[in-house]
N, C-alpha and C positions, 0 to 999 in steps of 0.2 A: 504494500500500500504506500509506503514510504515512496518508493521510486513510480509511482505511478502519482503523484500530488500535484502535478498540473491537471490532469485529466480528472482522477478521480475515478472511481468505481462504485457500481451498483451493489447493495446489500447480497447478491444472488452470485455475482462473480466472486465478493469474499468468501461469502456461506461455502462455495463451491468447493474453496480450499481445506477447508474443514471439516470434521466429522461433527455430528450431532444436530438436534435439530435446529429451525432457521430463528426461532424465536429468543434461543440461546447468545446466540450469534450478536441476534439486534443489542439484548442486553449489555453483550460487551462496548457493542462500540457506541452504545446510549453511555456508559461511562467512560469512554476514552472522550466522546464529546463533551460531557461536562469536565473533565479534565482539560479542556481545549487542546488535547493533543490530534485532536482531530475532527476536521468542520464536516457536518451533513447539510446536502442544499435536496429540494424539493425539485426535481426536474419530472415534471407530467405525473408517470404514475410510483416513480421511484425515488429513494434516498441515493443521492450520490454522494459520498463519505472519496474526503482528501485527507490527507497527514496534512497539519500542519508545522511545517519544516522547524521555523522559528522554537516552538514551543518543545519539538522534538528535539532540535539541539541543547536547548537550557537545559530538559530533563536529565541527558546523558552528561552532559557539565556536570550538573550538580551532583550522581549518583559517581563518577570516576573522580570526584573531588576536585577540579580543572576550575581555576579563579576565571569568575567569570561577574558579570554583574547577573547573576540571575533572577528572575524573577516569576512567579508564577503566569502560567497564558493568560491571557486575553477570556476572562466568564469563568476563569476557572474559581473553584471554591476553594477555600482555605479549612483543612480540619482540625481545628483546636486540639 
């Protein structure tokens, strides 16, 4: 998904990657999106789900310890 984030992909090309059912699936990336690690847009009858690069690099910054100004994405939630 990451190397696909200009274009972006349908909830049904992911699921495809995956075992398990499709409802599964949505879940994850309903929290990768409130994570803002990844945007869904409404095209016709489908969720088109991009990585958002930005937020995906701060993550790995911050997780490999790499001084960065990090900060959390763009909507993401903070958990006390």
């Amino acid at each position: 998904m990451v190397h696909n984030s200009a274009n972006g992909e349908c909830v049904d090309v992911i699921a495809s990657r995956f075992s398990g059912p499709l409802s599964n699936i949505s879940l994850h990336l309903a929290v990768l999106s409130r994570a803002g690690l990844i945007v869904g847009q409404r095209q016709k009858h489908a969720v088109v789900y991009r990585s958002n690069p930005q937020a995906v690099e701060d993550l790995l910054c911050y997780v490999l310890g790499i001084e960065t100004d990090w900060r959390f994405a763009p909507g993401a939630r903070r958990h006390n």
